[in-house]
C-alpha positions, 0 to 999 in steps of 0.5 A: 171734851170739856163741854161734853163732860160738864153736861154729863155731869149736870145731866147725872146731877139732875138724875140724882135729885130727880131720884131722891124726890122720886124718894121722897113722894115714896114715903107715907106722909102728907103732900105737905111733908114731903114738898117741904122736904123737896124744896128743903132739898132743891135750896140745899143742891151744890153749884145751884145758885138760890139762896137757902130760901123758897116757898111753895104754894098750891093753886086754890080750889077756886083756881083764882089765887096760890096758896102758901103751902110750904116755906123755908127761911122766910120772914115772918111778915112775908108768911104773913101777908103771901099767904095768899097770891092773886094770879097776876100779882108779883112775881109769883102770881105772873108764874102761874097767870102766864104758865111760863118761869118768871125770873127776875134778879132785882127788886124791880116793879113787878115784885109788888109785895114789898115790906120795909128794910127788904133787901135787895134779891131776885127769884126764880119763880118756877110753874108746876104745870100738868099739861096745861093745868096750873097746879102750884108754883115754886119761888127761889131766891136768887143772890141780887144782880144773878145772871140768867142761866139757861143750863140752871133754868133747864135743870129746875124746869126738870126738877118741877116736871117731877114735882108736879107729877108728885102731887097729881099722884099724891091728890089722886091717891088721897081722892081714892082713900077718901072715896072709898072712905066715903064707899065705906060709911056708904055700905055701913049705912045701908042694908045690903038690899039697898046696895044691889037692888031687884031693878039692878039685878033683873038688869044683870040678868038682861045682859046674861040672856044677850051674852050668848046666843046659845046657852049652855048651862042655866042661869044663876038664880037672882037672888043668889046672884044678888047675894054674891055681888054684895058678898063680893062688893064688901070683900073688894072694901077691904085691905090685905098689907094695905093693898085692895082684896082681889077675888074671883068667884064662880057660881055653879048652880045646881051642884051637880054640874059641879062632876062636869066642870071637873071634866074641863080643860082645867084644875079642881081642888076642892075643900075637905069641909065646905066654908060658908060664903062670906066676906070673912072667908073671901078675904081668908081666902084671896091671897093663896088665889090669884084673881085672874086665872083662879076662881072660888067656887061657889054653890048652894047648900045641900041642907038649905038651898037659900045659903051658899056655901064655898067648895073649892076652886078651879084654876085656867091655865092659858099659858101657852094657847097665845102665838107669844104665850101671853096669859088671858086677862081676867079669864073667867070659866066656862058657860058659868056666872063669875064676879071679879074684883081688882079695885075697891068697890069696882066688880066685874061680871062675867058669863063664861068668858064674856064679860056684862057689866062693870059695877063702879061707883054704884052704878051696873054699866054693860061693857060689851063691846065689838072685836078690837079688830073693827076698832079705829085704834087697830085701824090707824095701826093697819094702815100703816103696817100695810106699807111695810115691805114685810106685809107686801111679802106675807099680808094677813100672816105678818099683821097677826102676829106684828098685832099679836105681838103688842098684845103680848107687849100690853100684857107683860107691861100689866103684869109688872103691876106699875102702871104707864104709857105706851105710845106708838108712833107712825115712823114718817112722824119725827118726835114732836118737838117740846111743846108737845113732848119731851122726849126724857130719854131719847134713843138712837139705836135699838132693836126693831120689833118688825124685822125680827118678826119678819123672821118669825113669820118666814121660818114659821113659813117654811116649817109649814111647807117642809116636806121631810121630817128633818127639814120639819124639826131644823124649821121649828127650831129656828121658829123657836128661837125667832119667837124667843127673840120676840118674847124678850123684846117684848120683856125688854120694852115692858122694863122701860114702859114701867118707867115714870114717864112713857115708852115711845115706839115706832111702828117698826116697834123700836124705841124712839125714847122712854120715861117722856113726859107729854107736854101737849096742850089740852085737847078741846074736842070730843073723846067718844067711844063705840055704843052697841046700837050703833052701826058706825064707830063710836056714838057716846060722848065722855066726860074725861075731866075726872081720869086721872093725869096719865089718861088726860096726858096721853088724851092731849098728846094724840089730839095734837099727833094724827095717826098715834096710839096711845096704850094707857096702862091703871096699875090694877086695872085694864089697859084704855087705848086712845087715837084720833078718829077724827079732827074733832073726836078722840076715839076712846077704847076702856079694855084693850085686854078684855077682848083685843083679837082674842077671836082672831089670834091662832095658835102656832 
């Protein structure tokens, strides 16, 4: 009882400081501020043994030496001349070179930088790894002849995972600031016919033409839909409370097809007085509109045809259409051109609902892509969900809804707006051990998704076959409350998928374990994704090494477990999907949301 108290208590010990470093990474101050804050904090925790004494260096750009980035109490002379560490050399530089904790509690002959009248000591010397990526080192100093503790050593290993995701966050919020820094002088350089030039456009305007079989409404004139991407672009550049602008805008030319989208399945308001289309009256604008279900209507001017002017807006609601209730992401209206805007300098295009073309780094990309159905990700998932008992007994109908159920899952993470992984896990697949993942949060007993849904799909069963109206009413309450049930499940894991780390579920959709951090080594084969003129699964080749540390996480992890599915969700961006497609090839899905079963889903 005793033993099982004491680790209780080093366990709520870790949680704590883990807690206040998370703090402290919250805080708006430089890399640097706030490693000296937590190693400060890690010299100053009770029942630690280290000296109140430490440095912290940061791997090179180079990635041949560690640099001193932080230290407390140390000598002048050791400032001086462990400015910069070889790999290999002393203590530290063996840490990073090996990748593993290096301890030592005696000046033995591996602590190669010595000085004279050095007092006797020892150290831990702690790598701060991304996977396997080297990012920096810790160095604590321990009292001289300390006995080797594992219980310690398990403790600032904890300590060090949060650290390294701190700077791989921090870098990448800098990298962004920089880039669109850079994006700004970029913009105020150039003209505006410099941004979105005539090749670019008549580009657009290629994928418009494709994107339907049958038109319903003309297309945008070119040179108005010119003037509405950079309007936009330059928008999206600016800041609201320090957060990104995100718009939406709808074209409707001529006006007159203004009388008929008023006459759709939607909400019209429109302004007493038309504003001029700009970015000033964008921004204006942004935060009484959401983005994604609300649009600003744009259309051209009735005294000169070559301005454009804002009239209103026009609101979808889609609440309710999905078996869950799950809301569309980035819905766009009708057979019309929109443009939408979630991050700086990033557009999305749309005609209708269908979305062609992605602007981002200055470059139009189609994103048209095939039914999510006819993908390898919802494939490795079919496979095994046709051995459950629940599929033998109601085939197509339990798939729909057990894929339908994940969508809702995806969506709900998103709209908490956090940002993480989910990762599913075929049920014959135990949790990998801690070369893989470590499983932070563990969980023995939970709700299962699949047994709740085979209650779902029998009461929706029999309340189709019910002859009599009561028998009718009795069924359709029971298949209200079986889908209550469902959606709050699914709001439940959503909590624990926002949690710094990843959400592990099992394909009877019951949480294996939570904020896990993946650990695997870095994945040496291909990551691919679907070409259109392709007739097989995906035929391009990516360069993945520039995403950030979440998608190259969860990328190492499914190159080392056959049959996973990796959901990666951006904080304001779409939800990328990851699973094997073969020994060689990772299969790589951008938008999961954008167009997953959105053409099979029904409507119960």
């Amino acid at each position: 009882m005793k033993h099982i108290q004491n680790q209780l208590e080093r366990f709520n010990q870790i949680q704590s400081v883990i807690n206040q470093i998370l703090h402290i990474s919250l805080e708006p101050l430089t890399l640097e501020k706030q490693l000296e804050q937590i190693l400060q904090l890690i010299i100053s925790i009770p029942g630690l043994a280290v000296e109140s004494k430490g440095a912290i260096f940061l791997v090179s750009k180079d990635e041949k030496y560690l640099e001193l980035c932080v230290h407390n109490n140390l000598p002048r002379i050791l400032i001086t001349i462990c400015s910069k560490v070889a790999f290999g050399t002393c203590l530290c530089g063996q840490a990073a070179q090996k990748k593993e904790l290096v301890f030592s509690n005696c000046l033995d002959t591996d602590h190669h930088i010595t000085y004279t009248g050095i007092p006797e000591h020892g150290h831990y010397c702690l790598p701060i790894l991304s996977g396997d990526r080297i990012l920096g080192v810790i160095n604590l100093y321990l009292t001289h002849k300390h006995e080797h503790d594992m219980v310690e050593e398990e403790f600032l290993l904890a300590v060090t995972r949060t650290v390294a995701g701190i700077i791989e966050r921090k870098r990448a919020e800098d990298a962004l600031e920089l880039s669109q820094y850079e994006l700004r002088k970029i913009v105020g350089r150039q003209t505006s016919s410099d941004l979105f030039s005539p090749t670019l456009v008549k580009r657009f305007f290629t994928n418009w033409q494709n994107a339907v079989d049958s038109p319903c409404w003309p297309p945008p004139n070119l040179d108005h839909a010119k003037t509405i991407l950079e309007t936009v672009f330059v928008a999206s550049l600016k800041k609201q409370e320090e957060e990104p602008v995100q718009i939406s805008v709808t074209f409707i030319d001529p006006p007159s097809l203004l009388e008929e989208v008023t006459t759709q399945d939607c909400m019209t308001t429109i302004f007493a007085a038309p504003m001029a289309f700009s970015v000033e009256s964008l921004v204006s604008l942004a935060p009484a509109l959401d983005s994604i279900s609300t649009s600003i209507m744009v259309t051209t001017s009735s005294e000169t045809k070559n301005r454009l002017q804002i009239i209103g807006s026009v609101y979808f609601s889609h609440e309710g259409l999905h078996r869950f209730n799950a809301m569309d992401y980035a819905l766009s209206p009708m057979d019309l051109f929109s443009v939408s805007t979630r991050e700086a300098g990033n557009l999305m295009l749309f005609r209708g609902e269908s979305a062609i073309g992605c602007f981002s780094s200055g470059e139009l990309c189609d994103t048209t892509q095939p039914n999510f159905t006819q993908s390898p990700l919802a494939w490795n998932l079919l496979q095994v969900v046709q051995t459950h008992a629940e599929y033998a007994e109601y085939g197509m109908e339990y798939w729909e809804s057990y894929r339908d159920l994940i969508d809702r899952l995806l969506l709900e993470a998103s709209r908490r707006g956090h940002g993480g992984t989910i990762l599913w896990l075929p049920s014959d697949r135990p949790l990998p051990d801690r070369k893989i993942l470590d499983a932070r949060f563990p969980i023995i007993s939970a709700p299962e998704g699949s047994t709740l849904l085979h209650e779902f799909v029998k009461t929706d069963h029999k309340a189709k076959t019910h002859t009599s109206r009561g028998s009718r009413l009795s069924g359709r309450l029971k298949f209200l409350t079986n889908k209550r049930k469902l959606i709050e499940l699914t709001e439940y894991l959503a909590q624990m998928a926002c949690h710094d780390g990843a959400l592990i579920i099992s394909d009877r959709l019951q949480p294996l374990s939570f904020g896990s951090m993946f650990t695997a080594e870095t994945w040496q084969g291909n990551v691919v994704t679907w070409h259109k003129d392709s007739e097989f699964f995906p035929s391009i080749q990516l360069n993945f090494a520039k995403r950030g540390m979440r998608h190259n996480s969860a990328l190492n992890f499914v190159g080392q477990t056959p049959g996973s599915v990796a959901f990666v969700i951006s904080q304001d961006g779409p939800i990328a999907g990851l699973t094997r497609k073969d020994k060689n090839s990772i299969y790589w899905w951008p938008d999961c949301l954008n167009k997953m079963w959105r053409e099979t889903t029904t409507i119960p």
